[in-house]
C-alpha positions as a Markdown table, in Angstrom:
| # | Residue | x | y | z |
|---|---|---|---|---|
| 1 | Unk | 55.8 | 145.1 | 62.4 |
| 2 | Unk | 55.5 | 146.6 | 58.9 |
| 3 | Unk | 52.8 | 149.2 | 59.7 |
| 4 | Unk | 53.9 | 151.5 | 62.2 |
| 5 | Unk | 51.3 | 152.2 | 65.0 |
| 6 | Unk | 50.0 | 155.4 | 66.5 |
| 7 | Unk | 49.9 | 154.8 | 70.3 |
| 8 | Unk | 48.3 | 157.4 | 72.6 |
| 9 | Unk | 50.2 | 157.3 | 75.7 |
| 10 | Unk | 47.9 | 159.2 | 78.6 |
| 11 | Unk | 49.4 | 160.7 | 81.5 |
| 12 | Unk | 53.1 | 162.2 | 81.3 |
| 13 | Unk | 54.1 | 161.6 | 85.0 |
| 14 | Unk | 57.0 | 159.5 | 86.1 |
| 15 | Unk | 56.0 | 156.0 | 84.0 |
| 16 | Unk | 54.3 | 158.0 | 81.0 |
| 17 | Unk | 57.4 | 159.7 | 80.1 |
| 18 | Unk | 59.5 | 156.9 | 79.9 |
| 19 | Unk | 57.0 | 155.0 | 77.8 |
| 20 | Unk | 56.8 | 157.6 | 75.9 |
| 21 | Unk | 60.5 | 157.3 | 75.5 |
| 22 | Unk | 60.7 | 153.8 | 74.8 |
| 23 | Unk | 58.0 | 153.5 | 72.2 |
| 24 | Unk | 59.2 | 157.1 | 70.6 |
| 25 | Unk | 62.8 | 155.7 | 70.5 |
| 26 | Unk | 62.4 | 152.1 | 68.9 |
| 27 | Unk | 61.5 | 153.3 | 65.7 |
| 28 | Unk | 58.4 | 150.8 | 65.4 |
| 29 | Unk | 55.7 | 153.4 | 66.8 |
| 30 | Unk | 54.0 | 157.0 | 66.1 |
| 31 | Unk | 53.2 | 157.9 | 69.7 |
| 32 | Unk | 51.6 | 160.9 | 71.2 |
| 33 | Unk | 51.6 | 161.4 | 74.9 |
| 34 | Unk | 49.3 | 162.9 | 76.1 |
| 35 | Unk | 48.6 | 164.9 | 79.9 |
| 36 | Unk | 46.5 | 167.6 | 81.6 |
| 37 | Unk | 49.1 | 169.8 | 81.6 |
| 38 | Unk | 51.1 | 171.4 | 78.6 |
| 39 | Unk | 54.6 | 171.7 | 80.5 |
| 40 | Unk | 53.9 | 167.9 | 81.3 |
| 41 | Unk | 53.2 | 166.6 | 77.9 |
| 42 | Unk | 55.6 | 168.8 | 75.9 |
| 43 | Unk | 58.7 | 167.3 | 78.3 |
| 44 | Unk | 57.2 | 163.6 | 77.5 |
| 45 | Unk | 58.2 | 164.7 | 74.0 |
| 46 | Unk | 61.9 | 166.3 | 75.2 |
| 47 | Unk | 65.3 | 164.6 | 74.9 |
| 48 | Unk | 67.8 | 165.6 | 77.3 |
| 49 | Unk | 69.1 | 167.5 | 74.8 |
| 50 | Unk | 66.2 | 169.5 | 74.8 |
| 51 | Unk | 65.5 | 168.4 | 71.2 |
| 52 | Unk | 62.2 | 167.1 | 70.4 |
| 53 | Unk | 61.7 | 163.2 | 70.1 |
| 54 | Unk | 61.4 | 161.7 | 66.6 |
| 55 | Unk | 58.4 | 159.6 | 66.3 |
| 56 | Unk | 56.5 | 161.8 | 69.1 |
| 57 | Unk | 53.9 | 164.3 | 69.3 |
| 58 | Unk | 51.8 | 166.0 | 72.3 |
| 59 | Unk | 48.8 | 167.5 | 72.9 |
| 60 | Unk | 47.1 | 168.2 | 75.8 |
| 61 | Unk | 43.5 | 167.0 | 76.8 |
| 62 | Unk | 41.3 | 165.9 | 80.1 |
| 63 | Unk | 42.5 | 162.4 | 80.3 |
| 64 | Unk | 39.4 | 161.8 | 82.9 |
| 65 | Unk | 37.0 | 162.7 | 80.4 |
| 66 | Unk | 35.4 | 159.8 | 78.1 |
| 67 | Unk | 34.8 | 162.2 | 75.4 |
| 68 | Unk | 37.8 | 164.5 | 75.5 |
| 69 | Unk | 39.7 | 160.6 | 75.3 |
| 70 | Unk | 37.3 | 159.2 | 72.4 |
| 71 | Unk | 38.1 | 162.5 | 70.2 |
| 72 | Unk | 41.7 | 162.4 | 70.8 |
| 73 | Unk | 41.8 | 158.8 | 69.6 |
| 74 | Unk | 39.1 | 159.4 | 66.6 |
| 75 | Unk | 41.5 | 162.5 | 65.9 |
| 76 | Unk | 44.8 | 160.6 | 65.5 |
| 77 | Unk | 43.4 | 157.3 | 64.6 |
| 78 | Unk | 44.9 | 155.5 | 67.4 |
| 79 | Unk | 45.8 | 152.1 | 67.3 |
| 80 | Unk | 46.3 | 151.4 | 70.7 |
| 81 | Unk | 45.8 | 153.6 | 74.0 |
| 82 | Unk | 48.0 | 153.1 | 77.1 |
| 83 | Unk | 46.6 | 154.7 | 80.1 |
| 84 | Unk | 49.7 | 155.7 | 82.9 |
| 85 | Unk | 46.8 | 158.0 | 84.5 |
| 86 | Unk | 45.7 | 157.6 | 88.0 |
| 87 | Unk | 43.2 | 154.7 | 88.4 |
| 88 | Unk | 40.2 | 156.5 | 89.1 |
| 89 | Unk | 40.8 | 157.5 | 85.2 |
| 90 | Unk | 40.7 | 154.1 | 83.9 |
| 91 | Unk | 36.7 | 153.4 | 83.4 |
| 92 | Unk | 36.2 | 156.8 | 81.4 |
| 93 | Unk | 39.5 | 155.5 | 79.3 |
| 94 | Unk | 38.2 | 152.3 | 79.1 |
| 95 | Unk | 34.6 | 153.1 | 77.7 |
| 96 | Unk | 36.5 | 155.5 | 75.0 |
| 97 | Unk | 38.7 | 152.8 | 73.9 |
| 98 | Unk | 35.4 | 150.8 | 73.3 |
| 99 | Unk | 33.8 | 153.7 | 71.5 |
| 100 | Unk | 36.3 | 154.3 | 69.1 |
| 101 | Unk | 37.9 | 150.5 | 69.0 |
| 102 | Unk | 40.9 | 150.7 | 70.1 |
| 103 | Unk | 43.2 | 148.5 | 72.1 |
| 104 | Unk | 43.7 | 149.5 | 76.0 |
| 105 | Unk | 46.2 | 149.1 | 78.2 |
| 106 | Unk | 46.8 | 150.3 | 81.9 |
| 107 | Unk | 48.7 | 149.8 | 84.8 |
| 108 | Unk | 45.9 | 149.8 | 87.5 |
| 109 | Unk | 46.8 | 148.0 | 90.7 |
| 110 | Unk | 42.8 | 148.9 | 91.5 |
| 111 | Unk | 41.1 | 145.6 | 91.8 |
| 112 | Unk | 37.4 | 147.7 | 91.4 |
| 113 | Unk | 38.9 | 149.2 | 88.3 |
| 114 | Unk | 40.0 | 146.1 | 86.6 |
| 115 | Unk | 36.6 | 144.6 | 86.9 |
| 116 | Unk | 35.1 | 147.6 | 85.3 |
| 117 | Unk | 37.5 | 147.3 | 82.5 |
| 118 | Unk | 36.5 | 143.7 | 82.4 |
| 119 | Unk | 33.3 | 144.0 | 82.0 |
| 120 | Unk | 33.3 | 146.7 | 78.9 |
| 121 | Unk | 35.6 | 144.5 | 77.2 |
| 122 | Unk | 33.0 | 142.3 | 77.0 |
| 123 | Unk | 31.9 | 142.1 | 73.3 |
| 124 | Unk | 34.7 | 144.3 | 72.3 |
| 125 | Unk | 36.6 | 144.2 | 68.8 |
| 126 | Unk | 39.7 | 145.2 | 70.3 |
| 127 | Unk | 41.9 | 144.3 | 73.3 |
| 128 | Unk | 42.0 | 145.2 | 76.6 |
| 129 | Unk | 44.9 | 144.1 | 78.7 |
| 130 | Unk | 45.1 | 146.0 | 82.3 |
| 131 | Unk | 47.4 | 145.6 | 85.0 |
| 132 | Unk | 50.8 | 145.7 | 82.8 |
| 133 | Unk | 53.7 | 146.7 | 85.1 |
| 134 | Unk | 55.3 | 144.8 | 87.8 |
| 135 | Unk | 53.0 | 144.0 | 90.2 |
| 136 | Unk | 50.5 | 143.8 | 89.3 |
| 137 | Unk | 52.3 | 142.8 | 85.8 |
| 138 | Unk | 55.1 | 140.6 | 85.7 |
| 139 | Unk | 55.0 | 139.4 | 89.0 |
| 140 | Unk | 51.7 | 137.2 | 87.6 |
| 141 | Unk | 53.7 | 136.1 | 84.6 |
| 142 | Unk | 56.3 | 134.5 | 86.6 |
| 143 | Unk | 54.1 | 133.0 | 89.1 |
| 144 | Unk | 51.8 | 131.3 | 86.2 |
| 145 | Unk | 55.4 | 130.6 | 84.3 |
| 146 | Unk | 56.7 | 128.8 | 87.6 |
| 147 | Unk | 52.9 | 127.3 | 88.5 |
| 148 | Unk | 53.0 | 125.2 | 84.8 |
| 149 | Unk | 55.7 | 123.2 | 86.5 |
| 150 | Unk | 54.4 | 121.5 | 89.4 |
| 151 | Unk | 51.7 | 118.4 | 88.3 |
| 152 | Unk | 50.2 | 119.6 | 91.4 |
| 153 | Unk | 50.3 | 123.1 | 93.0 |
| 154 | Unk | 50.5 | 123.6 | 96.6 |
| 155 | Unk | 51.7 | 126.7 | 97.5 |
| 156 | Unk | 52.6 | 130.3 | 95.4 |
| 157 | Unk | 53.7 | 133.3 | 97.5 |
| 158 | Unk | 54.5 | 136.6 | 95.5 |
| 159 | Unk | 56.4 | 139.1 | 97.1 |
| 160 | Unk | 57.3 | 143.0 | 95.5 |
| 161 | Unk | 59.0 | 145.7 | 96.9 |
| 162 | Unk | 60.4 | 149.1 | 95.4 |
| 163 | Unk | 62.8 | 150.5 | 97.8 |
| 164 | Unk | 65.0 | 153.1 | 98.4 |
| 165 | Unk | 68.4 | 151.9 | 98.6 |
| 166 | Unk | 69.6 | 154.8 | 101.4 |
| 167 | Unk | 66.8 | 155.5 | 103.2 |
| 168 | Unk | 66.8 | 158.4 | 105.8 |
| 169 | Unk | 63.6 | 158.0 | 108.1 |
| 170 | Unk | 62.2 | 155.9 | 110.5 |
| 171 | Unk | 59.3 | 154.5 | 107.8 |
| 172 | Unk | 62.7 | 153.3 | 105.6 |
| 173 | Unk | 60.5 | 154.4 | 102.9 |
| 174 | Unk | 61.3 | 157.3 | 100.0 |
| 175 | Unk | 58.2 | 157.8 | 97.4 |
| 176 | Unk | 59.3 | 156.2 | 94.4 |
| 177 | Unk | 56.1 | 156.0 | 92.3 |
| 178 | Unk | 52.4 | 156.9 | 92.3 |
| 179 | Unk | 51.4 | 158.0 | 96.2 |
| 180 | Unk | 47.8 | 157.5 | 95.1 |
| 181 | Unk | 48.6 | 153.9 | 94.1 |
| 182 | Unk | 50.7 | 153.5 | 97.2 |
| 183 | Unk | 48.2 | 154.2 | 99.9 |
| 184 | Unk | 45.3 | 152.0 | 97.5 |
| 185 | Unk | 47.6 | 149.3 | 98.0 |
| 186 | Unk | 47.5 | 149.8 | 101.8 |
| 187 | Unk | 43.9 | 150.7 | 102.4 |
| 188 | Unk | 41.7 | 147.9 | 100.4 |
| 189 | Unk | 41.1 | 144.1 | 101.4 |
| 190 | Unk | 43.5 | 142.0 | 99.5 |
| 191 | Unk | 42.7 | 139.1 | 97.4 |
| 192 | Unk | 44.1 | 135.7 | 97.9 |
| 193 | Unk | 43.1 | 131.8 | 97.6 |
| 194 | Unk | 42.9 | 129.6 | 100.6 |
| 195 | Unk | 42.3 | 126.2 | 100.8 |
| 196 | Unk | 41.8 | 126.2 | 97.3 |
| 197 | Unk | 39.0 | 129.0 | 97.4 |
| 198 | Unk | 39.2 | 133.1 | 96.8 |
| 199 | Unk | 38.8 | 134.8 | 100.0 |
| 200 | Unk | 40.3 | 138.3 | 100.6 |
| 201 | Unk | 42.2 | 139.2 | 103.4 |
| 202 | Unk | 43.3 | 142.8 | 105.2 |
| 203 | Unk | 46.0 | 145.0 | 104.6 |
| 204 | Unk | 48.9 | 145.5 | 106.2 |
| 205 | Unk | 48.4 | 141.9 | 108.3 |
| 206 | Unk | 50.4 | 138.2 | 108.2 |
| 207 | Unk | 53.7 | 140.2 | 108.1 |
| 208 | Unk | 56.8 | 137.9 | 107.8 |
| 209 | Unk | 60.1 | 138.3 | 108.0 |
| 210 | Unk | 62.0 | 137.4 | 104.7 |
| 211 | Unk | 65.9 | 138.0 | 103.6 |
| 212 | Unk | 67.2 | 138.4 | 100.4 |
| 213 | Unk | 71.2 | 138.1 | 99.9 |
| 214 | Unk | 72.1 | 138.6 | 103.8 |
| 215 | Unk | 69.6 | 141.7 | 104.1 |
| 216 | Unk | 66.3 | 141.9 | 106.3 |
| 217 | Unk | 63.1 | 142.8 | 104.9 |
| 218 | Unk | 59.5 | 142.1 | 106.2 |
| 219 | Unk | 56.2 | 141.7 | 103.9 |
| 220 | Unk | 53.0 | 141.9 | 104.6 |
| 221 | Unk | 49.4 | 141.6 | 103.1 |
| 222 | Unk | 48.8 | 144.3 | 100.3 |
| 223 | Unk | 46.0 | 144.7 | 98.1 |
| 224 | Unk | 46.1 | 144.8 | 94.1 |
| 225 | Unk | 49.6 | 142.9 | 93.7 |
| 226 | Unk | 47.5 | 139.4 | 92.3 |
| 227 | Unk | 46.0 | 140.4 | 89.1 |
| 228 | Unk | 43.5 | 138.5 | 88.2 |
| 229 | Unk | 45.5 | 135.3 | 89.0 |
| 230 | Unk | 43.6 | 134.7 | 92.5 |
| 231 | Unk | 40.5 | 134.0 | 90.0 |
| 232 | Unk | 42.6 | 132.1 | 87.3 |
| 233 | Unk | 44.4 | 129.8 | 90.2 |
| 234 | Unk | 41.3 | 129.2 | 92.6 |
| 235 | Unk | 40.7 | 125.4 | 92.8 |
| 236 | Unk | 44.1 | 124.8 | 91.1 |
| 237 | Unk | 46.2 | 125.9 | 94.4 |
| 238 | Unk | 45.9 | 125.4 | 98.2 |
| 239 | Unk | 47.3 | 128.7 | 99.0 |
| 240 | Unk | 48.5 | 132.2 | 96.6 |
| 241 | Unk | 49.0 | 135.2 | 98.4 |
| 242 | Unk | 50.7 | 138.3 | 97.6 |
| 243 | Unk | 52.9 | 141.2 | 99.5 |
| 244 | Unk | 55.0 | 143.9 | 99.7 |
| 245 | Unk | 58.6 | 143.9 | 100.8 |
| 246 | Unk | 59.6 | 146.5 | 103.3 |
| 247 | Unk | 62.3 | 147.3 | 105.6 |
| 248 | Unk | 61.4 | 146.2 | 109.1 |
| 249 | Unk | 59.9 | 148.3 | 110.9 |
| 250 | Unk | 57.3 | 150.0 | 108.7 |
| 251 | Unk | 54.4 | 147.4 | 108.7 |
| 252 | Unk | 53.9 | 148.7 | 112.3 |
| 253 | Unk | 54.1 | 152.5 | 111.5 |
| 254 | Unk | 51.7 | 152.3 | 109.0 |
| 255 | Unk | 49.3 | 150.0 | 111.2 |
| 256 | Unk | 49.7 | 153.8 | 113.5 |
| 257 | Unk | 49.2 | 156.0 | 111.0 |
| 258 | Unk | 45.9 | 153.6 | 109.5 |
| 259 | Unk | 44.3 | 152.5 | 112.5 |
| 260 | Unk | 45.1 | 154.8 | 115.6 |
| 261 | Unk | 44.7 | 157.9 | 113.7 |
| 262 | Unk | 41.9 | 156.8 | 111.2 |
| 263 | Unk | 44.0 | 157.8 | 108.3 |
| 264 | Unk | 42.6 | 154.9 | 106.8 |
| 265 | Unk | 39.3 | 156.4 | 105.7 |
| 266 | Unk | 41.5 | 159.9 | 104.9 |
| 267 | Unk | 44.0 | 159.1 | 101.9 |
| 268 | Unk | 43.8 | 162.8 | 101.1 |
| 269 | Unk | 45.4 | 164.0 | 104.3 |
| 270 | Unk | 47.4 | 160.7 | 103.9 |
| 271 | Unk | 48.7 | 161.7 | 100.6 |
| 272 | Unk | 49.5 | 164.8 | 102.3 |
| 273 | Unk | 52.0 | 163.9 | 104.6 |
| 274 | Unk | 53.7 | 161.0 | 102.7 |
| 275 | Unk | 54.4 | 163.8 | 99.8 |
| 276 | Unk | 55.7 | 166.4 | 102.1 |
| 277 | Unk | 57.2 | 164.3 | 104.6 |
| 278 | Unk | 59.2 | 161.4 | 102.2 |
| 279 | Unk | 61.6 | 162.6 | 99.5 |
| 280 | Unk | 60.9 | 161.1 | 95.9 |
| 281 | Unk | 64.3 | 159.4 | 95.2 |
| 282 | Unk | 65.9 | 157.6 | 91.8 |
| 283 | Unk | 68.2 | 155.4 | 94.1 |
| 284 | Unk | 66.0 | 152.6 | 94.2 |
| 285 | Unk | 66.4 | 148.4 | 94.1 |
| 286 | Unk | 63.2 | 146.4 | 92.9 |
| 287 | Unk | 62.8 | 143.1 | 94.7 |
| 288 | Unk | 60.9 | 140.3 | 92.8 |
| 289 | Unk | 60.5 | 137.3 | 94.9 |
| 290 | Unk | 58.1 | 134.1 | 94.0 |
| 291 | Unk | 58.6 | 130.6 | 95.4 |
| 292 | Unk | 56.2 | 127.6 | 94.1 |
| 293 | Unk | 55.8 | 124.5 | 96.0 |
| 294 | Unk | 54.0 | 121.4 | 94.9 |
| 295 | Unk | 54.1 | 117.6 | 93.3 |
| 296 | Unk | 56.8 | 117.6 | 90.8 |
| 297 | Unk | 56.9 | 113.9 | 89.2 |
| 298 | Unk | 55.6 | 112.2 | 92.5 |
| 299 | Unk | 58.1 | 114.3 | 94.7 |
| 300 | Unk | 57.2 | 117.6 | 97.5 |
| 301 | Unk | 59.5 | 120.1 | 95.7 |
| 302 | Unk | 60.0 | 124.2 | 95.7 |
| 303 | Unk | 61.3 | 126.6 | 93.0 |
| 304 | Unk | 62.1 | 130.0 | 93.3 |
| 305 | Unk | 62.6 | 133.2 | 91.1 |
| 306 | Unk | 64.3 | 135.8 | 92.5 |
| 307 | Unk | 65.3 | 139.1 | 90.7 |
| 308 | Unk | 66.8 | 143.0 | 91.6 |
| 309 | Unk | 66.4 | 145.6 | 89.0 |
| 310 | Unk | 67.9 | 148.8 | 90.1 |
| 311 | Unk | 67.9 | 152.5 | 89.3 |
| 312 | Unk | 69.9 | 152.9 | 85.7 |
| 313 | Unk | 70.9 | 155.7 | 83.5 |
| 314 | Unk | 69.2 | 155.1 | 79.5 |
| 315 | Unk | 69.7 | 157.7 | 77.3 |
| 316 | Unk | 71.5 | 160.1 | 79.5 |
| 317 | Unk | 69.3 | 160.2 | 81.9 |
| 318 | Unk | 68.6 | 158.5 | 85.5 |
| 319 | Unk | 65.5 | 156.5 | 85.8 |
| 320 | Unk | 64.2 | 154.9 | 89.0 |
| 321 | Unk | 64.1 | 151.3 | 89.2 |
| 322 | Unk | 60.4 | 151.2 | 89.1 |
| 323 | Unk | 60.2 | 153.2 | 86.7 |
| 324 | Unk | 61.9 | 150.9 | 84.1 |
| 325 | Unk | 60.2 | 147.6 | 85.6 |
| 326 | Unk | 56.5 | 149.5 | 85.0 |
| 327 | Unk | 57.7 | 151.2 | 81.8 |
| 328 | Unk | 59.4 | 148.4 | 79.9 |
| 329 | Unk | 56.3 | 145.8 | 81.2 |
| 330 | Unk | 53.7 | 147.5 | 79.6 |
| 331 | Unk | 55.9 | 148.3 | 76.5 |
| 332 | Unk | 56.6 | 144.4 | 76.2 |
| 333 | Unk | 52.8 | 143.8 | 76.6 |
| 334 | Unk | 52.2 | 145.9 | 74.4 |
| 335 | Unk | 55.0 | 144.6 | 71.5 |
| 336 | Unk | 53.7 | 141.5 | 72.0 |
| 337 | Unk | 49.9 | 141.9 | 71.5 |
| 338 | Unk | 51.5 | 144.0 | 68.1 |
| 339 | Unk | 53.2 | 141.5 | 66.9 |
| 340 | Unk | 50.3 | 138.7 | 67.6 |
| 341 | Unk | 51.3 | 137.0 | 70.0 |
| 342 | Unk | 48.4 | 137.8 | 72.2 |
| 343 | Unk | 44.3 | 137.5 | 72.0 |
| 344 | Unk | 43.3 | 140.3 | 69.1 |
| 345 | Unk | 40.0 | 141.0 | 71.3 |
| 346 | Unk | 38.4 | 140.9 | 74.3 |
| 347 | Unk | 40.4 | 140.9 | 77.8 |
| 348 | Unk | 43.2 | 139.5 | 77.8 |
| 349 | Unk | 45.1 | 138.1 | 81.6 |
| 350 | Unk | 49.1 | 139.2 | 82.4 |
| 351 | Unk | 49.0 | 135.3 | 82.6 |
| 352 | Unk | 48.6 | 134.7 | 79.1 |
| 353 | Unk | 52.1 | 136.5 | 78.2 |
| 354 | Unk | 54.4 | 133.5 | 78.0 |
| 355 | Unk | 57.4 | 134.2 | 80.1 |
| 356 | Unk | 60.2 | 133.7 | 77.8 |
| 357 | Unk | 58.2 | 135.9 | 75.2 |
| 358 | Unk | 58.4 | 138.5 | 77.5 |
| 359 | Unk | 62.1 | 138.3 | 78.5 |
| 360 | Unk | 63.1 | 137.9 | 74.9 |
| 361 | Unk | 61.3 | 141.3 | 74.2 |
| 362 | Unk | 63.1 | 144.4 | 73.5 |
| 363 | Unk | 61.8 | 145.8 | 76.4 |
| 364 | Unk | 61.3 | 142.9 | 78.7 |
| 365 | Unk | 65.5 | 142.6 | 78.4 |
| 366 | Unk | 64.9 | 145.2 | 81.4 |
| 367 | Unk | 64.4 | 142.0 | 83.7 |
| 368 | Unk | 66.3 | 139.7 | 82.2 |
| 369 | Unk | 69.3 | 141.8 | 82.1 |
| 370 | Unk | 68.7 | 142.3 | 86.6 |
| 371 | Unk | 68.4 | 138.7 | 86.9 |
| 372 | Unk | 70.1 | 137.5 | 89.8 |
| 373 | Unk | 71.0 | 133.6 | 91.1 |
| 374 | Unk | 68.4 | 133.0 | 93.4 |
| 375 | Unk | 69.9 | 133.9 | 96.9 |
| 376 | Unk | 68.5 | 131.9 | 100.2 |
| 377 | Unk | 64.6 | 132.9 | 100.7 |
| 378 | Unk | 63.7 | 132.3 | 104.1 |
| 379 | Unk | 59.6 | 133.6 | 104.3 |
């Protein structure tokens, strides 16, 4: 990339900092990330040396607010904007990116959120590419990658789980990203295809058991996970579906905490107890499961892609493992729509990345380099 880029990076939580870092550190981009609060922002833009970052400014602005967004990106003639802000900050975002024509990206699991962003990047003259982490994210990019296979699809299950790897409670759970996006995931109806046809289905229900190198998990039905590749497979697949990997045993606490004490219609109070109740931890394994099964040259056959990613130390510092799955995603999306390799305009699927495009990225290496042999799935 011979021009270097000026990438607004909103939101300087647990993702937006590492982004930061990435982007800041490759040399390629000018980056300015950007949060609500000044402490926030101006750490985004801190080694652990306390020096600042080369190739990184901050500022601070209401990253909910179309026009607060549109005049930081008229302001520093932003190329692209990358929104690691809650969800519910997405549409202002979105409409700002249209106003001043830039590319968006985001990392929304909010299947109401996406289809707002689809529809103002209707007509646009720029990208707009949501969903970019790991699920949804890469998980889509795998399943489509592992779909192209079969000459005809039956089957696709995707299955995702961040976990602690030493967990201390009777959930088996530690927080280990957004708690907002957490409880979305376990509140809305969940999209999947059956029989060929897009239906949605409720959370927290069809849990299986599954196990991954000896060890016991369960999943069940979670909403968000699919992307838009429920709409891209329907007619092309008997059955997709998508869930989150647990430790057995929290399914049915949840189903308590949801349904028998209405929290399901109460996320604040919800939100409340998860945060003071479950530790935040870095000691976490990712676990990306999808298995395809379909026709393969007049034969019933199955493949598999199984992956861990765990918890590492870059740069001195110890980042979760879902923090470099949903950092380094959106940083390969992002490399790759730079360097053309992705629609210039309009919106743009996860399923469009090409899989080995993505591993071969800078920042995809993240997966490749926690690539395991697949281990027997049983699910």
């Amino acid at each position: 990339m011979a021009d270097r880029k000026t990438i607004v990076v909103l939101g300087s939580g647990k993702v937006g900092r590492l982004v930061t870092w990435f982007l800041a550190d490759c040399g390629d981009y000018q980056v300015v990330a950007v949060d609500m609060s000044e402490d926030a922002a101006q750490s985004a833009v801190t080694g652990q040396d306390g020096q600042p970052l080369p190739n990184a400014t901050c500022a601070v602005a209401d990253i909910g607010s179309e026009q607060a967004v549109a005049n930081l990106l008229r302001d520093n003639n932003a190329d692209y904007v990358l929104s690691c802000a809650p969800f519910h900050c997405n549409p202002a975002i979105a409409k700002a990116a249209v106003a001043t024509e830039t590319h968006y990206l985001d990392l929304t699991e909010d299947v109401a959120v996406t289809k707002q962003v689809h529809e103002l990047s209707e007509g646009a003259k720029t990208a707009f590419i949501p969903q970019c982490g790991l699920a949804p994210g890469f998980i889509s990019i795998v399943a489509n990658d592992l779909a192209k296979r079969f000459d005809k699809l039956d089957s696709l299950k995707m299955r995702v789980g961040a976990l602690p790897i030493q967990p201390h409670n009777r959930l088996n759970y530690n927080l280990t990203w957004s708690t907002e996006g957490l409880i979305n995931e376990y509140r809305h109806p969940c999209e999947a295809v059956v029989g060929g046809k897009l239906v949605t289905l409720p959370p927290l229900e069809d849990c299986e058991a599954i196990t991954i190198d000896g060890l016991a998990y369960e999943a069940f039905n979670t909403s968000g996970g699919l992307g838009s590749l429920a709409e891209t497979l329907a007619g092309k697949v008997n059955k997709l579906d998508y869930k989150s990997i647990r430790y057995p045993g929290h399914r049915d606490i949840l189903k308590i905490l949801m349904d028998d004490l209405k929290l399901h219609d109460d996320p604040d109070t919800m939100k409340m107890i998860f945060e003071r109740a479950l530790p935040y931890t870095f000691e976490d394994v990712v676990l990306v499961v999808v298995t395809a099964a379909g026709m393969q040259n007049g034969r019933y056959c199955q493949e598999s892609y199984v992956n861990k990613i765990y918890n590492a130390e870059l740069a001195g510092q110890r980042w979760s493992g879902i923090q470099i799955t949903t950092a380094s995603g959106l940083c390969a999306v992002l490399d790759l729509h730079a360097s053309g390799k992705l629609s210039a305009t309009g919106f743009v699927c996860q399923e469009e990345v090409d899989f080995g495009d993505f591993l071969a990225n800078r920042f995809g290496k993240h997966y490749a380099m926690g690539a395991t042999k697949p281990p027997h799935v049983v699910g």
